[in-house]
C-alpha positions as CSV (number, residue, x, y, z in Angstrom):
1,X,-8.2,-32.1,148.7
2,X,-8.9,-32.3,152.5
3,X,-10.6,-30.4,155.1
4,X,-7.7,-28.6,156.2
5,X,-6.6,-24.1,156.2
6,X,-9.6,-22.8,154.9
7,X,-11.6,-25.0,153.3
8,X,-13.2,-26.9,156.5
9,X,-16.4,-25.4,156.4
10,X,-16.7,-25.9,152.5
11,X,-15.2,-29.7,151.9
12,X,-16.9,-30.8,155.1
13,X,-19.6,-28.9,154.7
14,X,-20.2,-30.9,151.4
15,X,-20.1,-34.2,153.5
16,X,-22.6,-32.7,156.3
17,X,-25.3,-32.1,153.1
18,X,-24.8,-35.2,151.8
19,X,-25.1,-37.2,154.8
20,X,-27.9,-35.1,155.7
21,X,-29.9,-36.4,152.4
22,X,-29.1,-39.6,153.0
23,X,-30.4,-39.2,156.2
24,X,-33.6,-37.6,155.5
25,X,-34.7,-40.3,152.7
26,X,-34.0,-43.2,155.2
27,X,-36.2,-41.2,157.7
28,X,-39.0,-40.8,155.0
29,X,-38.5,-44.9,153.8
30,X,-39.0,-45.5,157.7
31,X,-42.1,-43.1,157.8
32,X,-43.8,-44.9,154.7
33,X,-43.3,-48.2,156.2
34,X,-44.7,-46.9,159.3
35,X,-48.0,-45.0,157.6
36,X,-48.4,-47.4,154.6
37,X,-48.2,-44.6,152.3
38,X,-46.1,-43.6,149.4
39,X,-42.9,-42.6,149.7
40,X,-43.2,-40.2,147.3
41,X,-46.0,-38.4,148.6
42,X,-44.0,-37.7,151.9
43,X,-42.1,-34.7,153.1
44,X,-40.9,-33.3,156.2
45,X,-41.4,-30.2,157.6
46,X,-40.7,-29.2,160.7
47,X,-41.3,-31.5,163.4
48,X,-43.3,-33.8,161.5
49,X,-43.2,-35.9,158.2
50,X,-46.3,-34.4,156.0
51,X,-48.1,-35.5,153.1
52,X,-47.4,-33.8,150.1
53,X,-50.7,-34.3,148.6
54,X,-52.8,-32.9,151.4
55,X,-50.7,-30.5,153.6
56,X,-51.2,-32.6,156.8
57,X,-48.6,-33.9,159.5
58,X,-49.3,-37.7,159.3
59,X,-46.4,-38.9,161.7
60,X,-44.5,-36.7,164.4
61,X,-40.9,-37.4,164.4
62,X,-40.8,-37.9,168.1
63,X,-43.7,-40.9,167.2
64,X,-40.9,-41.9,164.8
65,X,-38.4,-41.9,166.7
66,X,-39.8,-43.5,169.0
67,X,-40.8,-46.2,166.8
68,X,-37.0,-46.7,165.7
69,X,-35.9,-47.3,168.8
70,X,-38.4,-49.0,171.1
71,X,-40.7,-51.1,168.7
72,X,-40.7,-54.8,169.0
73,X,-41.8,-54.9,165.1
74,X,-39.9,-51.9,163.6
75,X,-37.3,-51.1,165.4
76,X,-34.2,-49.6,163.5
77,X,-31.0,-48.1,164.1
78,X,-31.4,-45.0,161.3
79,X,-28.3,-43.6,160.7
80,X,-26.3,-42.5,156.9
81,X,-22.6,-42.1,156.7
82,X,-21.2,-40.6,153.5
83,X,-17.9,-39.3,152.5
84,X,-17.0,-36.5,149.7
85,X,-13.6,-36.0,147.5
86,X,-13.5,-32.3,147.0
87,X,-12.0,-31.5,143.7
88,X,-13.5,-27.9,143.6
89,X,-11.8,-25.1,145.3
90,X,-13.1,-21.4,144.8
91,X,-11.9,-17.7,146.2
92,X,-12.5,-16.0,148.7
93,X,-12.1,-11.8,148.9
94,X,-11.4,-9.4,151.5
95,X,-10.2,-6.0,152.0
96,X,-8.2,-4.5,155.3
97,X,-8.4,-0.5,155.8
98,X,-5.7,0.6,158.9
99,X,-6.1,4.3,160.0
100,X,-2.5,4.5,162.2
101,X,-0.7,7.4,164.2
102,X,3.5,7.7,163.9
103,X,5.9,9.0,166.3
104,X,9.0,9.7,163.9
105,X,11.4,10.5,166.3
106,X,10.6,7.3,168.6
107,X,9.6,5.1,165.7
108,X,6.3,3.9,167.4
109,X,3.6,3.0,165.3
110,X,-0.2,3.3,167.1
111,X,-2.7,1.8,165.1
112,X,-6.6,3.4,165.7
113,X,-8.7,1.4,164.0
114,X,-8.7,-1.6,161.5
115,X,-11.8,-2.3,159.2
116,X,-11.7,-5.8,157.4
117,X,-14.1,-6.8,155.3
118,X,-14.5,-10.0,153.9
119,X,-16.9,-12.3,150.5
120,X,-17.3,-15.4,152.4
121,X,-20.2,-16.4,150.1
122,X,-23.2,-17.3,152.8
123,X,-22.6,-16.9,156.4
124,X,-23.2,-19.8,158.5
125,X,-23.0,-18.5,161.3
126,X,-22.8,-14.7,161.0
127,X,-21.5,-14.5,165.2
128,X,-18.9,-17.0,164.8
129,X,-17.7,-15.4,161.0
130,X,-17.5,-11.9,163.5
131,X,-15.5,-13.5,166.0
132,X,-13.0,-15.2,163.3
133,X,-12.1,-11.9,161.4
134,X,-11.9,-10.7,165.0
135,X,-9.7,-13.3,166.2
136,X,-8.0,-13.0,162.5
137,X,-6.9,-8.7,163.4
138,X,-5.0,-9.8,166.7
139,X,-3.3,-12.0,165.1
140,X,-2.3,-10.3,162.0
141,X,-1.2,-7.1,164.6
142,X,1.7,-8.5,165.8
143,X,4.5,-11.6,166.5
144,X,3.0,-11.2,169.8
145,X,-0.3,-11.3,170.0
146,X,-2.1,-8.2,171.5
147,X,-4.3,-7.7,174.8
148,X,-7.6,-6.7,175.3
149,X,-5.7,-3.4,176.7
150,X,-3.7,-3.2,173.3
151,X,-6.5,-3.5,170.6
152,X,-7.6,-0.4,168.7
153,X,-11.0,-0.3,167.6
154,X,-11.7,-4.0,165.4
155,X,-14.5,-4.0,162.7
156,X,-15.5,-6.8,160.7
157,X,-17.9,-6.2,157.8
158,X,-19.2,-9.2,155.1
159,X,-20.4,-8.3,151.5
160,X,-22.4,-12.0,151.7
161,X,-22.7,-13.7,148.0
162,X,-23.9,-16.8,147.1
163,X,-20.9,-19.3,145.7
164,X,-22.5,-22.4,143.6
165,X,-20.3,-24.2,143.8
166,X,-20.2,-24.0,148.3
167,X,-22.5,-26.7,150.1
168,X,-24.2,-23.9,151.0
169,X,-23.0,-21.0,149.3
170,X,-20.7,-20.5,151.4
171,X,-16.7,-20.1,150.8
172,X,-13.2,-19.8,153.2
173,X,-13.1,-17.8,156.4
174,X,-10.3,-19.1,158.2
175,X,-7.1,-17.4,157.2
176,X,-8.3,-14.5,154.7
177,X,-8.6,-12.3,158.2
178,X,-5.1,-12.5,159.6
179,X,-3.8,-12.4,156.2
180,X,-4.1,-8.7,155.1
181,X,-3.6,-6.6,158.1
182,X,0.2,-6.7,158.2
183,X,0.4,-4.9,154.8
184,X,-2.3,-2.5,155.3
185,X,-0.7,-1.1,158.4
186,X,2.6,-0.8,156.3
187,X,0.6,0.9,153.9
188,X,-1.0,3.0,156.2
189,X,2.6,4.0,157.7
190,X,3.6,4.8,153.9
191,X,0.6,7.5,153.5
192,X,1.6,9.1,156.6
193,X,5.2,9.3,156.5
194,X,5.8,8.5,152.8
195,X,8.4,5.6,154.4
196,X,8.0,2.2,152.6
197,X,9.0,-0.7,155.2
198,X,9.4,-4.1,153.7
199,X,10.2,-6.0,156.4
200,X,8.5,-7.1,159.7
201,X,8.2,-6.9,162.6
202,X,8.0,-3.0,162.2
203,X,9.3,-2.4,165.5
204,X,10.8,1.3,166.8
205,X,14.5,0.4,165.9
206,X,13.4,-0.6,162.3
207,X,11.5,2.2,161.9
208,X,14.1,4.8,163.6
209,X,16.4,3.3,161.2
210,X,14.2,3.4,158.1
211,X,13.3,7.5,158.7
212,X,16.9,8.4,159.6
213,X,17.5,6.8,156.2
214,X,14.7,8.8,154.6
215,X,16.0,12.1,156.1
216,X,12.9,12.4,158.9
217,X,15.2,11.8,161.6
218,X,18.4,13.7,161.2
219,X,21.2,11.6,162.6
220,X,22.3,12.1,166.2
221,X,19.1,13.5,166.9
């Protein structure tokens, strides 16, 4: 139930959003000592705290945190600290597409291109969710991982829905993107040569072996 493989962003997320209410009412207590008004009647938005009733900014939160810290009268350490047991646990989806060239006669596999797309639920941060199904393709390529020199072309596509039961809608994004590639270059080898390799790596001498079996490679050639 921890934040560990590929829940990190969803179980602590969980704990970030509730801290982060905690947080925001004790800011808002703080402000209606501050103003004399009621709590109730208080927002914020933006940079300032607001009064619900008329629209207006009625305390900045740099005068407030200001306040907090420096006043003789009101000063206040502000902080919340909350923790979260995450008993939930929900899927995340992907696809992998692997468009790959075969030498039969040396068994060397090329592969062109690799599109993985991935339901994350909602992005966080849609750069960094790029970068991990990138990151996710290198790995998934190989036992060693690949070069800048060695990389076909990498695309990473999102079909972004909105999970309820995410902290904020969002779901897994740490493993899904190494996990598929493997079998959809093996699959991609099996459309082109009709060969079905089962085993990896899927190195030359394997796949020598496995096309001289399938009668691609006559033997002693």
């Amino acid at each position: 139930t921890g934040a560990y493989a590929s829940r990190q962003t969803y179980v602590t997320g969980k704990a970030i959003k509730k801290a982060g209410e905690s947080f925001r009412a004790k800011v808002l207590d703080f402000a209606a000592g501050l103003t004399n008004l009621d709590r109730g009647n208080l927002d914020i938005r933006g940079r300032d705290v607001v009064s619900t009733v008329s629209g207006e900014a009625v305390l900045s939160l740099a005068d407030l945190a200001m306040e907090a810290f420096y006043s003789l009268k009101h000063c206040e350490h502000i902080t919340a600290e909350e923790t979260v047991q995450c008993k939930n646990n929900t899927f995340a989806f992907g696809a992998c597409f692997a468009q790959v060239e075969v030498d039969i006669p040396v068994g060397k596999i090329k592969v062109l291109r690799i599109v993985n797309v991935h339901d994350s639920g909602k992005l966080i941060n849609p750069k960094l969710a790029e970068a991990q199904v990138h990151g996710g393709m290198s790995m998934g390529l190989g036992y060693k991982l690949p070069t800048a020199m060695d990389h076909p072309e990498l695309h990473a596509l999102f079909v972004e829905t909105d999970d309820p039961s995410g902290p904020f809608g969002n779901k897994a994004l740490g493993e899904p993107p190494a996990i598929p590639v493997a079998g959809a270059v093996r699959n991609a080898v099996l459309q082109a040569t009709g060969v079905a390799i089962h085993r990896l790596p899927m190195n030359p001498q394997r796949m020598v072996e496995a096309f001289t079996e399938a009668g691609l490679i006559e033997k002693g050639e």
